[in-house]
N, C-alpha and C positions, 0 to 999 in steps of 0.2 A: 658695199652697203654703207650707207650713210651715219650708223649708229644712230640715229634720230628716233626717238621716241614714238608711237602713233599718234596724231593729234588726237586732242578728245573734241568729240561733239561738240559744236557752237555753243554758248552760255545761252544766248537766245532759244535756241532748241531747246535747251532743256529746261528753260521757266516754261516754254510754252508745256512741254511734255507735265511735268509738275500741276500746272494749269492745268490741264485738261484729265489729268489723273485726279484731282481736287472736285473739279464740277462732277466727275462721273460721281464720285464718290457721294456729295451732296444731293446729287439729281436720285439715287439710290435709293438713300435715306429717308426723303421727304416726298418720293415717288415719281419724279418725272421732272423734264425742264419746266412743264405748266406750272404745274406747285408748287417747284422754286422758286419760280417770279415772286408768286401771289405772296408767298410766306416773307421773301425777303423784304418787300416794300410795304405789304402791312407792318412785317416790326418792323422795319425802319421808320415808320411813322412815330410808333411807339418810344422806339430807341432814342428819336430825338428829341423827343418832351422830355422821354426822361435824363436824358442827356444834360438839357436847360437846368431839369432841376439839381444835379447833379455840378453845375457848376456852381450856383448858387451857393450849395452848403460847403463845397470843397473853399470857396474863396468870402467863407462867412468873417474867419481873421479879418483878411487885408480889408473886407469892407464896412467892418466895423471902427475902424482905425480910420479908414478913407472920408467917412459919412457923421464918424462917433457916434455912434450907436450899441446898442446891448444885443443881447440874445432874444429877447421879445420883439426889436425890430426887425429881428435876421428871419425869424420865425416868421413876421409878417408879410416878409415879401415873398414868402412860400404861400401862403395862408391866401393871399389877395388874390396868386393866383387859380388855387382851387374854388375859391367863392363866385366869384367870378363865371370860370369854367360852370360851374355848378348851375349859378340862375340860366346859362347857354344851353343846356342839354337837352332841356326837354323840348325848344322851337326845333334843334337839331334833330330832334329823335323824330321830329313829324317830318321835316324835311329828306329825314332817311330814307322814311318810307314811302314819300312820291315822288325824288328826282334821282337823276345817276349820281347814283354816290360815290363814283370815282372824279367825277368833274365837282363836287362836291369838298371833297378833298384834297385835290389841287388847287383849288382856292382859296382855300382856308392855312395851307401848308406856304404857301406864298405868302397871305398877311401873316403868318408866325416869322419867318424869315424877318420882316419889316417888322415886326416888334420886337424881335430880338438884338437889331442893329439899333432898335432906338434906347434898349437894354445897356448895349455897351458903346451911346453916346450921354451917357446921364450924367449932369453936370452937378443933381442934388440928390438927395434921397427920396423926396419928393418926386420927382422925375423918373426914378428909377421904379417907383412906387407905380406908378400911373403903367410906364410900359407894361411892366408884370400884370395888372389889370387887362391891361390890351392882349395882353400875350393868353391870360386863360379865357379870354372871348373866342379866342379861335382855335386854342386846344379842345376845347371843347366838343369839338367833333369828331375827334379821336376815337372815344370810347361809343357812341350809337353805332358811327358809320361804319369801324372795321368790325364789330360783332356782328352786324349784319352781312357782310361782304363774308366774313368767314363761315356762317351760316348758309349761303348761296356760294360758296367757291367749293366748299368740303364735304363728302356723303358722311353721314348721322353718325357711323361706324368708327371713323376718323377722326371724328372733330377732337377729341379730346387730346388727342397728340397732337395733331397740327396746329391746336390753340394753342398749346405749349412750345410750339414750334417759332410762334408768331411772337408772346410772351417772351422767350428768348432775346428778341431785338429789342425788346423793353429795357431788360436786365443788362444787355450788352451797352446800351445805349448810357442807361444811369450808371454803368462801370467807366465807358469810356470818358464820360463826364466828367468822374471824378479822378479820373488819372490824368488825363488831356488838359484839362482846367487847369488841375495844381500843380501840372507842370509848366505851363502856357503862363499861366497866370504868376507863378509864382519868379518867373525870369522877366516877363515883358509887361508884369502890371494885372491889375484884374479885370481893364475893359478886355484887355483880347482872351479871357475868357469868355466870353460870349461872341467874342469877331469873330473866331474861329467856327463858331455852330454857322454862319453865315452861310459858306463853303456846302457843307453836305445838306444843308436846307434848299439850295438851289437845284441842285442836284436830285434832290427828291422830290420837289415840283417838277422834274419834268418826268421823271419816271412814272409817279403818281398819272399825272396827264395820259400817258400810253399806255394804263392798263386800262383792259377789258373790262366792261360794267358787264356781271355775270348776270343770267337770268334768275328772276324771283320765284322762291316755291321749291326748288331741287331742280328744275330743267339744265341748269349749267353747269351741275358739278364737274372737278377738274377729275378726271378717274387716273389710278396709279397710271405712269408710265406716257400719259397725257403727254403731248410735243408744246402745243399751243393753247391758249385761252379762246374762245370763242367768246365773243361779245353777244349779248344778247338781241343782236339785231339781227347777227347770223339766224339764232336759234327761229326768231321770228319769220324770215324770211325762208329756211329752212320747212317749219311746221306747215308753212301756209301753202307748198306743195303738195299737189293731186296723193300721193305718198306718206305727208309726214301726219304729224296729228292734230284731232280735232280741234282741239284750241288754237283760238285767234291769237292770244295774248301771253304767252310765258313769263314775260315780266308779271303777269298782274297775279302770277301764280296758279294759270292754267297746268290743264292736264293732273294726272294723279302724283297723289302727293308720296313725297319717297317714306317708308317704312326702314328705318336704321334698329341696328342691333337693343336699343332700350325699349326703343316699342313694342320690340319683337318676344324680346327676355319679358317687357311687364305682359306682355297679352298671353307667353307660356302659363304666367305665376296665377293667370287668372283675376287679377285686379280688373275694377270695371269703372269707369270714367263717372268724375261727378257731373250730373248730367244740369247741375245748376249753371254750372259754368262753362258747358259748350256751345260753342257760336257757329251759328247757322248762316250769316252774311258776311260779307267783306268787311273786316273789325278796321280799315280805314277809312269808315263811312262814321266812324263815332266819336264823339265830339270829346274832348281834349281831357274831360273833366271823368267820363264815362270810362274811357282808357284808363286812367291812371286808377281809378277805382278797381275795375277790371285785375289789373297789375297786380295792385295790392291783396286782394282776394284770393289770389294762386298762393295757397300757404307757404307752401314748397319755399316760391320766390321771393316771400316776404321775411322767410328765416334766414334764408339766404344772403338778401341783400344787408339782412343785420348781421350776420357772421362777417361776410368779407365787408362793410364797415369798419367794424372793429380789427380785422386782420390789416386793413388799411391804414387805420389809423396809429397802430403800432411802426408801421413799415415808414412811412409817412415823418412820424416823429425821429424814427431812430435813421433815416436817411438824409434828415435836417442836421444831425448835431454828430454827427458817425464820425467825423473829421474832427472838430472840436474835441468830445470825450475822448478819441484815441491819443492826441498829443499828448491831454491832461494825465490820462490815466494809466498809460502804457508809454508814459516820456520819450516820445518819437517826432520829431519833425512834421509837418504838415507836407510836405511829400511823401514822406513816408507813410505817414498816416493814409494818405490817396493812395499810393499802391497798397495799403493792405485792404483796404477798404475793396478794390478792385479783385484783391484773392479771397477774399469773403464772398465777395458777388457771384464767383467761380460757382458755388454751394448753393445759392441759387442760380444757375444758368442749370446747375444739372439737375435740381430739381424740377425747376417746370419742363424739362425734356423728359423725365422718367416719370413725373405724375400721370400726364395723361396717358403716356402708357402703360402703367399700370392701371389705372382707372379701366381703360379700354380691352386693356385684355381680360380683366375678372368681368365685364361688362359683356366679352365674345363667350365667357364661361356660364351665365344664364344668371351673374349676381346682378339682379336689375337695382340694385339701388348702389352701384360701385359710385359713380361719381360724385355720390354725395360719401361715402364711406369712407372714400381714401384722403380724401381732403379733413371730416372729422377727425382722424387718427393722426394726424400730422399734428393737427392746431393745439389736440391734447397734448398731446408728445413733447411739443416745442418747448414749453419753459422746462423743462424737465434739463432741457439743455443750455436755453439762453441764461438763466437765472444763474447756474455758476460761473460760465464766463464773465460775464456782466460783475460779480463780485470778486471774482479776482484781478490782482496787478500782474501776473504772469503772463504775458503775452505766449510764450510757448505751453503753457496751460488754455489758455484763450482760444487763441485760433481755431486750434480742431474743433472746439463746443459751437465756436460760432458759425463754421463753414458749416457743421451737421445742420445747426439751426438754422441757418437760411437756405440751405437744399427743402428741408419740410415746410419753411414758409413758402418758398418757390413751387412745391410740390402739390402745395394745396389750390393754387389757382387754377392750371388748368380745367383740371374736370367740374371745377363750382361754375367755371365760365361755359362749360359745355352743357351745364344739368342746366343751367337756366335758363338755354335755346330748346333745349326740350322739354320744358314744362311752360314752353310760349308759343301759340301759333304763330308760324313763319312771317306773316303780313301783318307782326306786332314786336316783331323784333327791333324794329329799330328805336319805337319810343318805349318800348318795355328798359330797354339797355338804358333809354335817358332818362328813365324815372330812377334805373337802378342807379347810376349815376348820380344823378342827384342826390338821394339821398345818401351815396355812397359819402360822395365830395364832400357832405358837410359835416361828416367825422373826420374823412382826410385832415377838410381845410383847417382844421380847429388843431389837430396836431403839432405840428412846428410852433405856433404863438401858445396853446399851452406848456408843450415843453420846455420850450422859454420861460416862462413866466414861472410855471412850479419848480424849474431846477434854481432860476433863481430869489422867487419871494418866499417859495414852502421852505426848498430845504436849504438853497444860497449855501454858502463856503465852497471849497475844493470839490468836494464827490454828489454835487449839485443834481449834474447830470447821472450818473452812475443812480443814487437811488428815484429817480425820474422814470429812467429806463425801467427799474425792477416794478416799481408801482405799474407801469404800463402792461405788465403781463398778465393784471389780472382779466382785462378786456380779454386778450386771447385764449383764456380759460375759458369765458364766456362763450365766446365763437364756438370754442369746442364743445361746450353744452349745448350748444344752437344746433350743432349736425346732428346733435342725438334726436334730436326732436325732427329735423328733417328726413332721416332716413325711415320714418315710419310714412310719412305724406310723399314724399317724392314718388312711387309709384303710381299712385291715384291721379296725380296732377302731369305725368308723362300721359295715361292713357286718355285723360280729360285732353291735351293739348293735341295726341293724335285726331283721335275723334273732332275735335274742331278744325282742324285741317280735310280732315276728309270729308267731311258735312259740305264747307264752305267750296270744295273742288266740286263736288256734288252739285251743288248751286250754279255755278260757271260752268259747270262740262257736265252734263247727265251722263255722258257715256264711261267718267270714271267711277259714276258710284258701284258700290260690291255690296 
């Protein structure tokens, strides 16, 4: 005998083994390889805006120094580009709804690429001003296009986790932002904070480019356990067999429209649709001005889009200066500060994974108005938490108040993104999302250049920012008022939006009415 040891397994063999013990795992969770695509490249759409902006405030120092500038200018070139993005949403929200929005979005995700590289070739402030302009031109279709695509990829049942799923890549995105950045940034300078997004922006133009453009209406949902996407061309070519069904067109929202667990829960509870607001024709046959009217009309979504406003604009503010305050106020280095900032984000990543499932399972339990419920109880809840961290210097006191508080900010968006595709007929989702947007955007955009501005002309000195942040809670008390007043109408306005689906299927296919 040789006394020689057994060799072990190749190294290579066993990342692959790891690998493939990882995807099973992931394909489990979120249902299938099909649903893994679709969830990882939607958020990573997400991921990387918020990525951009996540550099921005992590290397707000070095570019105030670089540029001489204040906190009202750092603020600004956050501000420019939600305004921006904002006047974009709503041509976008019309473009959702008549071309493929996956060719839509590899377009768009390509010019952000090119204005992020002209980001970190900015020779003035000036310049760097202008890209960030350019750059929310084409973020801009971020939020129409993947609310609709997640609408057409996920059955009604689901959406509120898998939105949360998607959400995920947002949070993952503006973590790695500010970890990557102020590391990147803080060794080789603060352009290759942005050189660096260059890289996985290319990357996700081509991904974006290969996925399947799902069919409109429910014909394409991806089902648990799914292998592949089926493109909507299949389904077309599919239906128009001796065989499949009578509709011509599944994109246009043929065939019967699917019935998900809140329709099902409002039509048990007996609630009966307002019949002022059911639409009887194709609602993109109406004119720009007729839509947004429309939009605004749906109570539901009009409280709605003021809640998360306001829950935005808090987020918004305190992820402009989250880097800044922590040096100041917990005397930690501006790496430092970026990795905590990153175990903060933790608190939210598992809140928007455990919102929508909560939402969804009190939602399988017959509570028709969960998705607005769970989200108001969080937004009450939250200062409860932020407000003492925020006034303490103990960082080992801090932390845990804050990682709870941004788990329930986290926790809240899913199911408000899920109620507001249910109280909108499907063939208005994409410019309902851009009017939400819009209005959303111009509380965002206002956040970073107020925060600036009141930590330093209201309250200026050292803890500028600290009582900046605490004044900011009251907006998110607000919101939480706002859900109280939703959960009474969100019933009414699900069975109103059924009912208009089924009318307008009725219209294009006699053979689905019931």
């Amino acid at each position: 005998m040789s006394g020689r040891p057994p060799e072990n397994p190749p190294a290579r063999e066993n990342r692959l083994t790891l690998r493939n013990r990882l995807r099973e795992k992931v394909h489990r969770a979120l249902g299938g390889a099909a649903r893994t695509r679709a969830v990882l490249v939607l958020g990573a759409i997400l991921g990387l805006d918020g990525a951009d902006k996540g550099a921005v405030s992590t290397m707000a120092g070095p570019l105030k120094h670089a540029f001489g500038i204040n906190n009202t200018e750092i603020g600004l070139l956050l501000t420019v580009v939600s305004l921006v993005g904002a006047a974009c949403t709503i041509p976008v929200g019309i473009l959702t709804d008549r071309v493929r929005r996956t060719r839509l979005l590899a377009a768009s995700t390509a010019l952000w690429v090119a204005a992020t590289a002209m980001s970190a070739m900015a020779p003035s402030y000036l310049w760097l001003l202008v890209a960030r302009a350019a750059l929310g031109a084409v973020s801009a279709t971020a939020g129409p296009t993947v609310a609709s695509l997640i609408g057409d990829f996920f059955p009604v049942r689901d959406r509120a986790r898998m939105y949360g799923a998607v959400l995920g890549g947002e949070l993952l995105g503006t973590g790695l932002g500010f970890a990557v950045s102020g590391i990147v940034g803080s060794a080789l300078g603060w352009r290759f904070a942005f050189w660096w997004l260059v890289i996985p922006g290319l990357l996700l133009v081509w991904a974006v480019a290969r996925l399947p453009e799902p069919a409109r209406g429910g014909q394409g949902h991806i089902q648990p356990g799914q292998e592949r996407i089926q493109d909507e061309r299949e389904i077309t070519a599919d239906r128009s067999q001796p065989n499949g069904a009578s509709s011509d067109d599944p994109g246009d929202g043929g065939g019967p429209p699917e019935r998900g667990a809140a329709e099902l829960a409002v039509e048990r509870s007996g609630v009966q649709p307002d019949e002022r607001l059911v639409l009887r024709s194709d609602p993109r046959k109406l004119s720009l001005w007729r839509t947004v009217g429309y939009v605004l009309r749906v109570r539901t979504n009009l409280v709605l889009i003021i809640a998360s406003a306001l829950g935005y604009f808090f987020f918004a503010g305190l992820r402009s200066f989250a880097t800044l305050f922590m040096t100041h106020h917990y005397g930690v280095s501006t790496s430092v500060a970026s990795s905590l900032v990153l175990v903060v984000g933790i608190g939210a990543l598992a809140g928007v994974l455990l919102g929508g499932r909560v939402a969804d399972r009190l939602l399988s339990r017959d509570r028709a108005n969960a998705r607005v419920l769970v989200p108001t109880v969080c937004l009450l809840a939250l200062p409860l938490l932020v407000a003492p961290a925020l006034y303490s210097t103990s960082l080992l006191v801090a932390l845990p108040l804050l990682i709870c508080g941004t788990a329930l900010l986290g926790a809240a968006n899913p199911p408000l993104d899920a109620a507001r595709l249910d109280i909108i007929p499907p063939l208005m989702w994409g410019r309902a999302e851009g009017v939400r947007t819009l209005l959303r955007t111009v509380g965002e955009a206002a956040a970073p250049t107020l925060f600036g501005w009141v930590s330093t002309q209201v309250f200026g000195g050292p803890d500028g920012l600290e009582y900046t942040f605490l004044l900011a809670l009251v907006p998110l008390i607000a919101a939480g008022l706002l859900g109280l007043a939703a959960l009474r109408t969100y019933p009414r306005d699900v069975a109103t939006a059924d009912a208009s689906a089924r009318a307008i299927a009725a219209r294009t296919d006699p053979q689905t009415k019931r």
